[in-house]
Structures are given as C-alpha cells and as structure tokens.
C-alpha positions as CSV (number, residue, x, y, z in Angstrom):
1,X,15.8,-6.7,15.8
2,X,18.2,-7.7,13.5
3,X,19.7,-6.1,10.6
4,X,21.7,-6.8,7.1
5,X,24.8,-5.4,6.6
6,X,24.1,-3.3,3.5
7,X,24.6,0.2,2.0
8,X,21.2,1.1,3.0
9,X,21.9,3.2,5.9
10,X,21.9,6.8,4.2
11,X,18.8,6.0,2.4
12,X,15.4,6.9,2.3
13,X,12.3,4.5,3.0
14,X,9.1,5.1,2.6
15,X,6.9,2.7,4.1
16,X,2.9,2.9,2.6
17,X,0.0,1.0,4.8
18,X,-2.9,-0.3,2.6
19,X,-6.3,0.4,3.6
20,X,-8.3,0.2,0.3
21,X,-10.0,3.8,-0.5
22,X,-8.4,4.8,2.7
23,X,-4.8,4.9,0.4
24,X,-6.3,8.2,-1.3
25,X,-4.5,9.9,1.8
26,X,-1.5,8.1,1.0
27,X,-2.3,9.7,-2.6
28,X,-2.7,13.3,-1.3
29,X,1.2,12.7,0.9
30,X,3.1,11.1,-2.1
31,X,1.4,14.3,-4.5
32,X,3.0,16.8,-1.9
33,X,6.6,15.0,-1.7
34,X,6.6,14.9,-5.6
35,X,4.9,18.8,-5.7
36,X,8.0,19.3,-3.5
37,X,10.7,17.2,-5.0
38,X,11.6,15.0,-1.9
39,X,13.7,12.4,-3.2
40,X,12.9,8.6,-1.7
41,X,15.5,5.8,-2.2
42,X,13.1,2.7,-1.8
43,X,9.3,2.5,-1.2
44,X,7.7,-0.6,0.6
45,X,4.1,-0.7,0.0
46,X,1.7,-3.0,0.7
47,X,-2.4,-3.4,-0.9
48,X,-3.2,-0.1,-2.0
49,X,-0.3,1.4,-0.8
50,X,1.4,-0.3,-3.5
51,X,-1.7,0.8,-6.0
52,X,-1.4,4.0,-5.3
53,X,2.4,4.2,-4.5
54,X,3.2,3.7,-8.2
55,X,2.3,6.8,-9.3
56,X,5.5,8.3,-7.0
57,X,7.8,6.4,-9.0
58,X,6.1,7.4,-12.2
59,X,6.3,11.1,-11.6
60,X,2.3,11.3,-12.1
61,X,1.1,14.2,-9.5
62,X,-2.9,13.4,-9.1
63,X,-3.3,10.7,-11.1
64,X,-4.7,8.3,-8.1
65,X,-7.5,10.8,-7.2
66,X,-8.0,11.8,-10.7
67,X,-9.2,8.2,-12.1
68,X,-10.7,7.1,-8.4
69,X,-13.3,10.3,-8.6
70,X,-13.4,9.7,-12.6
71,X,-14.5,6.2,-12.5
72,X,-15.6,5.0,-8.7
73,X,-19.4,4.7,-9.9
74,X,-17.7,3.0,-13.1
75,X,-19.1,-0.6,-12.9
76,X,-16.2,-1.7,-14.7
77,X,-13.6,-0.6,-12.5
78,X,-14.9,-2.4,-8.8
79,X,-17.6,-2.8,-6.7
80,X,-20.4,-5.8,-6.5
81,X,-20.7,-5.9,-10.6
82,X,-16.9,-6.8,-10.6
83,X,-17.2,-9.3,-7.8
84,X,-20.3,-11.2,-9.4
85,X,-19.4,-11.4,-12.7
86,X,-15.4,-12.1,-12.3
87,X,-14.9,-13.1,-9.1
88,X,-12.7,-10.4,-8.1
89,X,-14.0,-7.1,-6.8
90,X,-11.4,-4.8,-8.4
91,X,-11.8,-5.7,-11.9
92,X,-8.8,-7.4,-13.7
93,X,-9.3,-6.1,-17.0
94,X,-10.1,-2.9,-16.3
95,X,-7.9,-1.7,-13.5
96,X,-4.9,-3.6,-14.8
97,X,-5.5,-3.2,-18.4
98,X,-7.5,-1.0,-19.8
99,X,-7.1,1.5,-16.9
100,X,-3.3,1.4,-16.8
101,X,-2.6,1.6,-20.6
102,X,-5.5,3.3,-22.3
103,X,-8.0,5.3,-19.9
104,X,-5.2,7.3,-17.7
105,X,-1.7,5.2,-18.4
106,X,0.4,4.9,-16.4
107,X,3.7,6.4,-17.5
108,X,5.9,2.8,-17.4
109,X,9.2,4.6,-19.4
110,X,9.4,7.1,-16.8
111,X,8.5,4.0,-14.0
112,X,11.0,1.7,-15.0
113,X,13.8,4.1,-15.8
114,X,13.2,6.1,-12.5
115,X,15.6,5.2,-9.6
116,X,13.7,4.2,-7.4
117,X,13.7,0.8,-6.0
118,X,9.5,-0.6,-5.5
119,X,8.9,-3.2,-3.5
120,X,5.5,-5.0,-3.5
121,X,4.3,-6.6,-0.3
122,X,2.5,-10.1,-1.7
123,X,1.2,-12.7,0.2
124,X,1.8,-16.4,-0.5
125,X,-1.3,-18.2,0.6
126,X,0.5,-21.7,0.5
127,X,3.3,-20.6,3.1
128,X,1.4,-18.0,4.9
129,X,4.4,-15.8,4.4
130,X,4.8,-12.2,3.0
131,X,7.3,-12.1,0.2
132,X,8.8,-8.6,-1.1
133,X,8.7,-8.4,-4.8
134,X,11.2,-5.4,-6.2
135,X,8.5,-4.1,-9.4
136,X,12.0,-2.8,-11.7
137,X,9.1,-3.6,-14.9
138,X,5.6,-2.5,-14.3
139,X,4.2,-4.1,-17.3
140,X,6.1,-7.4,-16.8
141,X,5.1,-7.0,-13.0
142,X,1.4,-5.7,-12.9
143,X,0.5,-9.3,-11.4
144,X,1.9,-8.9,-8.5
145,X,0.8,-5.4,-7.8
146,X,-2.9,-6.5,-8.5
147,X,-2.1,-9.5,-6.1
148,X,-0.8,-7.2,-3.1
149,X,-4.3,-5.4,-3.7
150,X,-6.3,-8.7,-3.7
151,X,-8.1,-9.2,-0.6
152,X,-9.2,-12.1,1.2
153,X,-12.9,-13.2,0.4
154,X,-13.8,-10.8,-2.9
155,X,-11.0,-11.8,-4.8
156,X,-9.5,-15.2,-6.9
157,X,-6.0,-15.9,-6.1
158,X,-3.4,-14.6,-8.4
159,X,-1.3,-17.4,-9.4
160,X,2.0,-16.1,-10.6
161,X,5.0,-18.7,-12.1
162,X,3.2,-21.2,-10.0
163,X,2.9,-19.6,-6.3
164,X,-0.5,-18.4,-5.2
165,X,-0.9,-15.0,-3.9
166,X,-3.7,-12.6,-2.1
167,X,-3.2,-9.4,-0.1
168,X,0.1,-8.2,1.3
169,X,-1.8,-6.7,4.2
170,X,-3.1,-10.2,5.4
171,X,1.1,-11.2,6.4
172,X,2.7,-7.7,6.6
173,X,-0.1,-4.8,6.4
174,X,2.5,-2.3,7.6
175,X,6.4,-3.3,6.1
176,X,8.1,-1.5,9.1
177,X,10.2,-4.2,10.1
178,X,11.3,-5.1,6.5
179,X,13.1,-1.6,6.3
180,X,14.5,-2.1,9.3
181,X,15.7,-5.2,8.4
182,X,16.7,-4.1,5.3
183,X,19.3,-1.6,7.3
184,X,17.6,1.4,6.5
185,X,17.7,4.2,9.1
186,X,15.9,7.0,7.6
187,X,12.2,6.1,7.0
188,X,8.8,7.9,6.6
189,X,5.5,5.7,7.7
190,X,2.5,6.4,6.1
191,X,-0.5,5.2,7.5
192,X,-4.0,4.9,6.9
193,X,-5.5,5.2,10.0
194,X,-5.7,7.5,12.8
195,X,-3.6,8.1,16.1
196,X,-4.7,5.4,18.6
197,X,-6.4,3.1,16.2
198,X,-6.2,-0.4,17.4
199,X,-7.2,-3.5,15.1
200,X,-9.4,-6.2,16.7
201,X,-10.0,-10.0,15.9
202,X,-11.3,-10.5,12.7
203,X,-14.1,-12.5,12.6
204,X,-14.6,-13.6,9.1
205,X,-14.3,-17.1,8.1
206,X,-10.6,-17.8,6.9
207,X,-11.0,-21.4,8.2
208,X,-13.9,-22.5,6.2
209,X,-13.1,-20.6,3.1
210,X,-9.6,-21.2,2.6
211,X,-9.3,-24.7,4.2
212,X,-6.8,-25.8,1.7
213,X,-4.1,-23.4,2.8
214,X,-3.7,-23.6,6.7
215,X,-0.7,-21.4,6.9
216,X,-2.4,-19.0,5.2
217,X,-5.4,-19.3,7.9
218,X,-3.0,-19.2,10.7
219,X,-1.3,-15.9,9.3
220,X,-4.6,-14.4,9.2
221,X,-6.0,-15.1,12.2
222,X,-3.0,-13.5,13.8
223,X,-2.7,-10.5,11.7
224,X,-4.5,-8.2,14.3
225,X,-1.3,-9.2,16.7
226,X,0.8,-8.8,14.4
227,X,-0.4,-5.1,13.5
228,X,-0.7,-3.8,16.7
229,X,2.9,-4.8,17.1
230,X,3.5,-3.2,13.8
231,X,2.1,0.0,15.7
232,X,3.9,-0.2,19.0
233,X,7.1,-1.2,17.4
234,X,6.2,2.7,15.1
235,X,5.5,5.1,17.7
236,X,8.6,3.4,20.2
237,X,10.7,4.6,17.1
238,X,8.6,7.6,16.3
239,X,9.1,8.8,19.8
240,X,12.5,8.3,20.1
241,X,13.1,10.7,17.2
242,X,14.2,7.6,14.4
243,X,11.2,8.0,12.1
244,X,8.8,10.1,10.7
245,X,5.2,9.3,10.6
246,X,2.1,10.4,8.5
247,X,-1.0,9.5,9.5
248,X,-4.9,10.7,9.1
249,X,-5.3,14.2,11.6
250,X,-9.1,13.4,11.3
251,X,-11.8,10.4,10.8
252,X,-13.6,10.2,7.8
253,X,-15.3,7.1,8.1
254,X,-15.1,5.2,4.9
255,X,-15.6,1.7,3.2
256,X,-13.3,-0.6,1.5
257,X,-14.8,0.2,-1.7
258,X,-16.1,3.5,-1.2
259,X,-18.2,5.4,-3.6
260,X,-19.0,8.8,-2.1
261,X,-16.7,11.3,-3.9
262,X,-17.0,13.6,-1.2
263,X,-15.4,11.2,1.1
264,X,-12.4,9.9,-1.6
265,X,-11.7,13.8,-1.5
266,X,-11.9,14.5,1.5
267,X,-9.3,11.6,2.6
268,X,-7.0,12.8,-0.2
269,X,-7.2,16.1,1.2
270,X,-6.2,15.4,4.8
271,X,-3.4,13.6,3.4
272,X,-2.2,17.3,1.7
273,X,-2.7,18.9,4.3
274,X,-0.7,16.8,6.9
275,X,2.1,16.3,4.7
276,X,2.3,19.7,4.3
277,X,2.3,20.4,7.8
278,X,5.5,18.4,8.2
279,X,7.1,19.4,5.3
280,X,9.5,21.3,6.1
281,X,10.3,18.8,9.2
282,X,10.3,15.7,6.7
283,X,12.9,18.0,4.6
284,X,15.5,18.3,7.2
285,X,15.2,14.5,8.1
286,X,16.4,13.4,5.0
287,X,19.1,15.9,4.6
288,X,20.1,15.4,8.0
C-alpha cells in the first residue's frame, strides 16, 4: 500500500459504509460522537453513509432518524411510487429538495462553515472508477450526494458537468483504502453489517442493463471481491491495534428500502449503544 506524503497523519478519518436503511446505525454512531463532542478531521462516506453522514458536519443530532420514522410510509420520499413514476426510487424532488430545505433543512451555514473536510464516494459509470468528491457547498453539491445514494437498477444516472454517475458502493462500498492512501493514520470504520458477514456474487443483470458502459459492468461484477478485500484488509488493521471499528452487535434483518419503523429504530439503536460501548476507547484513540 502506498501512501501520499501529506499532513494527514495526526488526523482523524471516519470512514462510513452504505447499506441503504442499514446507515440508520451509522446515524445512531455519528449522534453519540456529536452527543459527545468527538472531533473528526475528514469523513469518507459512501451511499447512505454519505446521506446520513451529513448531518455530522451539520451539527444536527437525530435528524436522520427523525425524518426516516417521519416520512418512510411517505410516498413522496421512496419506495415503488417513486420508482414508477420518476424513475428513481428515492425521490429527487423530495429528498433533495423539498426534504433538505423545507420539511427538516438541513442546516447548510453551519455545513459549509464547519471544518470538516466531506468526501462523497461517486461512481463514474463511463470509467468504472470511484471518484472522491470533497462536498465544501452542500447546496452547490447535493448532486453528487444523491448520486453516491443512487443505486444500480431503481435509479437514472445523475449526469453532473457532463460525467455520468450511480452508487459509490458499486466501485468503493467501503473507502478504507482511500484514507490510507490519503496518509491518514488515525481512522474509525463504520460499518453496516455484522462481524463475519461475507458478500457473495451478485447475480443481477449489469450486462444486459447497462450494456453501454462495460467498465461500469466489469466494476460491478467484481465488487463482491473487491469488498471482501475491503474487509480482510479492516480487521488485519483492526487487529493489529491501527483502527477502530464500529459495526452492528446484532442482526436485524432489513430491506434496502425498509418501511417497518420498528426495524429503522431498532438499527439506530444498536448503533447507540455500540458506540457508546467504545466510547471511552474511541476517546483515547484520537487523543493518543
């Protein structure tokens, strides 16, 4: 592994997994470390990672859960409704408009003035490739935080100053490596799924549906290697002492778009509870 030559070293990186409704745990960490005022440098996050992952930057302590439990039998805000009558399943106007600046705001002054560098893990369905965006503007970059949350199949591509983008998770569902590369030596992993999880082949059609973008087919079909590297590459460093991970202490088995508020709790709550559990270990890390 390689690495830049930068003034990352002494920082912080938080790394955030997507995962869909499975990010509410993501939610319930990033509510305790802001509850707790644990101060991150940079934030990679990737799908809903990056979704919900705003709100750390923002300073807005349950605002993912709030508007998920608020509006998740909403037909406005995703599901089937959204898929058949747009083309995307998380709908555009809503989530990204009317959501963001009317419903629950997001809190752009206090984004954009934090310091905090955001990076959004996007990727570019014509190369195949992840690209990093750094979101310094949330209103000027909402595009490319709805197209790290785009995924394959039950959404349009989001074309953005001519480049063509779906879900970050399809090239880079886990931006381990990036912070490494970056030169960063303190990071926090949080992931979606449990201890042991292992992702399989996926079966679904890239090759017939998006037959016009072959790199984009190829980085697909090998994103279930490129995970479980992802993972081995985490718990060699996690071992070793290097890193800290989060991840889910129990299975709540959910669906991408999930609708039972019990379960979008329930995640959230396992994601308070485990961060709290470490707290005081994540605490000493960073001033270590």
């Amino acid at each position: 592994m390689m690495y830049l030559e930068n003034n990352y070293e002494n920082k912080v990186a938080l790394v955030l997994e997507g995962g869909a409704m499975r990010g509410l745990y993501t939610a319930g960490v990033l509510d305790v470390f802001m509850a707790n005022n644990i101060k991150i440098d940079t934030i990679f996050g990737v799908s809903a990672g990056a979704l919900f992952g705003i709100n750390y930057k923002s300073g807005q302590i349950g605002r993912a859960l709030r508007y998920n439990l608020k509006y998740a039998h909403d037909k406005r805000y995703m599901g089937m409704y959204s898929l058949l009558t747009t083309g995307d399943v998380m709908n555009r106007d809503f989530c990204f408009n009317k959501l963001v600046y009317e419903l629950d705001p997001l809190d752009f002054e206090t984004f954009n003035s934090t310091n905090v560098e955001f990076y959004a893990v996007v990727t570019n369905v014509e190369t195949g490739k992840a690209e990093y965006i750094e979101i310094s503007d949330a209103r000027r970059d909402m595009e490319y935080l709805r197209a790290s949350g785009s995924m394959p199949f039950v959404s349009n591509l989001v074309e953005i100053r001519g480049n063509k983008y779906l879900d970050g998770a399809v090239s880079d569902p886990i931006p381990f490596k990036k912070a490494l590369y970056m030169g960063y030596r303190k990071i926090i992993v949080v992931q979606t799924r449990p201890a042991g999880f292992i992702k399989s082949k996926s079966r679904l059609p890239f090759g017939l549906v998006y037959q016009k973008y072959p790199e984009f087919v190829k980085t697909a079909k090998h994103a279930y290697i490129n995970y479980n590297e992802t993972l081995d590459l985490i718990k060699k460093y996690e071992n070793d002492g290097k890193i800290i991970v989060l991840r889910p202490s129990e299975t709540i088995k959910m669906r991408r778009i999930e609708k039972n508020l019990n379960k979008l709790q329930a995640i959230y709550s396992v994601g308070i509870k485990d961060c709290n559990n470490k707290l005081s270990r994540i605490k000493k890390y960073i001033d270590e």
